[in-house]
N, C-alpha and C positions, 0 to 999 in steps of 0.2 A: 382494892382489897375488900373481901367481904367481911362484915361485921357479923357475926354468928354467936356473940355472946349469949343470945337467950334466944337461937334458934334451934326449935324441938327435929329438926327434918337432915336432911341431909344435903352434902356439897358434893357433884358429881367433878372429879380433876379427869375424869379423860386423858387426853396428852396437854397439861400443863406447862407453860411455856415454850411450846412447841405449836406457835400458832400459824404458821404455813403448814402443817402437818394437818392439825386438824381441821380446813381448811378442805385441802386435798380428800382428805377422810370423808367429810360431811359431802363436795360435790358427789364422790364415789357413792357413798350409801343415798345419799338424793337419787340418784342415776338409777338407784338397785330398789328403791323402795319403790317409783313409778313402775319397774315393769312389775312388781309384785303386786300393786293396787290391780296396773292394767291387767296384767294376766291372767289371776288368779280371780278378779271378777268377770272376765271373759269363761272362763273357765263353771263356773257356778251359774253363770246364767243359761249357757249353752245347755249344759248338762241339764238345767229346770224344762228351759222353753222347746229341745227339739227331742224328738219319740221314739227317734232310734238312740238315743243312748240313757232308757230307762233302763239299764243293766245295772247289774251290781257293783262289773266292774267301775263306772260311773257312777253308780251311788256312792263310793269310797274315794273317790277321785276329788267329787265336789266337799265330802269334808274334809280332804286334804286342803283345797283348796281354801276352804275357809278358817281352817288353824292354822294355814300361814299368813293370810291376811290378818288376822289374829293376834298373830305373832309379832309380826312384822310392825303392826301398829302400836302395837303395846311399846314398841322400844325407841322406833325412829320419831316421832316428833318430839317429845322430849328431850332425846340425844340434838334434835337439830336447832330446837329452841336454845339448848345450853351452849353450844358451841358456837350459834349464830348471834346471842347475845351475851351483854356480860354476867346477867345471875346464874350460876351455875347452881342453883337450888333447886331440891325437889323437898315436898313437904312429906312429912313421916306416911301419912294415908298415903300420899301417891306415889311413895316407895314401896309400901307394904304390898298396895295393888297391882306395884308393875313385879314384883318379885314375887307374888301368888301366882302370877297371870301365868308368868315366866315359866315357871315349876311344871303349871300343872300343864303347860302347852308342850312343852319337851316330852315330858310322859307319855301324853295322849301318841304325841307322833310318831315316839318309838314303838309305841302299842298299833297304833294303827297301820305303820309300815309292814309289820306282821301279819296283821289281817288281811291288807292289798295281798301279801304272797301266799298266803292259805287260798285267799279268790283266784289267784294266777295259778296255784297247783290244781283245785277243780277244774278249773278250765280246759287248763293243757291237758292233765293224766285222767281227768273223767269228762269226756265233752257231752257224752250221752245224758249223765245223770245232773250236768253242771245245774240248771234253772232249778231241778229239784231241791236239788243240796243248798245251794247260797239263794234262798226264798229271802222276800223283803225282812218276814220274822226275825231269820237269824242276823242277815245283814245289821235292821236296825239294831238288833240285841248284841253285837261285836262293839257296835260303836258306841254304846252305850258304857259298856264294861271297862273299852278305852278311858271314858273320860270319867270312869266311877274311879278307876287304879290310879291316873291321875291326878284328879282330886285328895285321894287318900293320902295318895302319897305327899304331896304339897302339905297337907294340913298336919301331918307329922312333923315337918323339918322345917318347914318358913314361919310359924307361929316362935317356937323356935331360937332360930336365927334374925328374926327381926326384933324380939325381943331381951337379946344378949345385951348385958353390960357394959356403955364403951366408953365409959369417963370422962367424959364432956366433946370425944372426938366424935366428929360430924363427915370428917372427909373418908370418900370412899376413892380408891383408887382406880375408876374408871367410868365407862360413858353411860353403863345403868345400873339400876339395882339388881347387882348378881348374889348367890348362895357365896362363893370363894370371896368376893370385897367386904362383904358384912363381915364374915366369919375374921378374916384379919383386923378389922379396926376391933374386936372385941378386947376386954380388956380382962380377962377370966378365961381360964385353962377350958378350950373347945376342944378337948381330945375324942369328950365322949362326941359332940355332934357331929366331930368328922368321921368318925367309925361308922357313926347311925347313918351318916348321908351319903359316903363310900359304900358302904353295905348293899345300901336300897339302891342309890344308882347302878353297881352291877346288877342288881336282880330287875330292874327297869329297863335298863340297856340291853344286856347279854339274856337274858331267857328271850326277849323276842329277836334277837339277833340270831341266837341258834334256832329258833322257828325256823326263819328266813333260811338259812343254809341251811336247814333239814328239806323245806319246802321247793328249794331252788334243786337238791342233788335230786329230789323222786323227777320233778319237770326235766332237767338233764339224759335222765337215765331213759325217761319217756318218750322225750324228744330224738334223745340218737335211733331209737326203734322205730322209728318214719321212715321208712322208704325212699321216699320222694323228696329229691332238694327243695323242692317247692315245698310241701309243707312245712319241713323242717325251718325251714326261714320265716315260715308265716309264723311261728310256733313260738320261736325264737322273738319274731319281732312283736309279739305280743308281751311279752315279759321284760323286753333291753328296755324301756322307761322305767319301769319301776325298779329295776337293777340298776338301773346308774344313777337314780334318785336314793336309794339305800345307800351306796355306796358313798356319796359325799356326805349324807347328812352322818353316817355312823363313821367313816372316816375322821371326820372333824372331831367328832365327840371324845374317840377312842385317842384321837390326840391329845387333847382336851384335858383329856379328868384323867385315862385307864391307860396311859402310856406307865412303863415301868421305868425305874431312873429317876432322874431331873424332869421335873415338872418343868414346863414353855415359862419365861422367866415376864413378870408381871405386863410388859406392853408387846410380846408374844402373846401374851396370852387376852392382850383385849383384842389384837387384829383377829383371832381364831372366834371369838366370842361373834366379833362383826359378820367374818363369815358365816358360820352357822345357824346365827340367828336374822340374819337380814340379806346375805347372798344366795344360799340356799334356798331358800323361800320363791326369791325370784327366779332363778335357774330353773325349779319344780314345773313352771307353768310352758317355758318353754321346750324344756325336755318331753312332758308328754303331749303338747299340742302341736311344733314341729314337726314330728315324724308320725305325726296320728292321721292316718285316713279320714275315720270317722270324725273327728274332730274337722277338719277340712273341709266336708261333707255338708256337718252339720251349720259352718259359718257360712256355706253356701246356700243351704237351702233358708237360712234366716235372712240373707241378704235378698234373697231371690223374692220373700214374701212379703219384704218391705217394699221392692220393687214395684209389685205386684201390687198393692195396696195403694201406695203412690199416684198407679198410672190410674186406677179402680176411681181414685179420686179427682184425678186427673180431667177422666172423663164424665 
């Protein structure tokens, strides 16, 4: 039993007395967090060190990669520290920061998965003018704007929500500091904050979601006008990554928050949590490194110069 009479922070329950479960839980996100270390810093290094993938597409690719590392990090050792030992404590700062982090890293990656499909429609429906159009300028100035809206956005609603009311309860009902656990232990009518955070969330979610399907039907419409099954597929398989990377991460989300009805009922709704913020993550790096050429290519020719370097020494 924890003593928490004059602790300022917070008790993460998780799945409380459910200790084969979270157990089970902790190996699975352990298993999901390695390949998202591995992957995603395979991913960011590649895209630094080798000189065919100085493109845009690539420039976008690697801050994905590092706001899910980001992400990823922000949530899983904490979660594994709590569930591997008995203090299930986090202190009020290291609530606040994983709940800032949280906000502003969902944003950014709704905002930036839009961006990747504005780069995928240049590409496809203007190949001639593409290097023009997506110059380093605008690229860095996209992701810029990404993390300026989510910032913004975070510093509206988790300043907030982290400093609601909750009459001496400490315990939150799940494995981190989320916006929907805070908001329940409160102890004072959150109607207005749910309005303000449901609001913004669809205008954060859904305006760049309808990009993406604005941006996806012009590439569609582009792509059936090829001729050629050959290019059609090459067309095609330049954009199936970041379409099935959309797809789960707004899938989940859309479950998540913006289903109509009955909300996922509270330990529904921390497995959907684990997904989206810790399975998807790692899925990202294999989805576009898997079926990438270029990718392929490039861990080839880095292996090759290590090789080379080796035997240089060698002799």
């Amino acid at each position: 039993m924890i003593n928490d009479s004059y602790f300022n922070g917070f008790i993460l329950l998780g799945f409380t007395g459910q200790p084969l479960l979270e157990m089970i839980i902790s190996g699975v996100v352990f298993f999901f967090y390695t390949i998202a270390l591995v992957g995603n810093t395979v991913i960011i290094l590649l895209s630094f060190l080798d000189d065919y993938l100085q493109t845009p597409m690539y420039f976008f690719l690697r801050n994905l990669a590092l706001l899910d590392l980001c992400y990823t990090t922000n949530i899983v050792p904490q979660m594994l520290v709590n569930i591997w030992g008995k203090d299930k404590r986090i202190s009020f700062g290291g609530c606040a920061l994983q709940l800032f982090t949280d906000m502003v890293l969902c944003s950014v990656e709704c905002i930036l998965l839009a961006v990747m499909s504005y780069d995928r429609f240049n590409a496809v429906c203007k190949p001639l003018h593409y290097m023009t159009i997506m110059h380093s300028q605008l690229c860095q100035a996209l992701v810029a704007m990404a993390w300026l809206v989510g910032i913004i956005n975070c510093m509206i609603l988790a300043p907030y929500a982290i400093s609601l009311p909750r009459c001496g309860n400490h315990h939150l009902d799940h494995f981190f500091c989320e916006m929907s656990a805070m908001v329940k232990i409160a102890c004072v009518d959150t109607t207005g904050l749910e309005v303000t955070t449901f609001s913004m969330c669809l205008v954060i979610f859904l305006v760049p979601l309808h990009l993406i399907l604005v941006s996806y039907g012009f590439i569609t419409v582009a792509v059936l006008k090829i001729k050629s099954a050959t290019g059609r597929q090459k067309a095609f398989g330049t954009c199936s990554s970041h379409l099935i990377v959309v797809s789960i991460f707004y899938g989940a989300l859309i479950y998540m928050y913006i289903q109509p009805g009955n909300s996922p009922n509270q330990d529904e709704g921390k497995l959907l949590s684990i997904f989206y913020s810790i399975v998807t993550p790692s899925l990202n790096p294999l989805i576009y490194t898997i079926r990438n050429k270029e990718f392929k290519g490039a861990m080839k020719r880095l292996m090759g110069k290590e090789k080379h370097s080796m035997d240089t020494k060698g002799h």
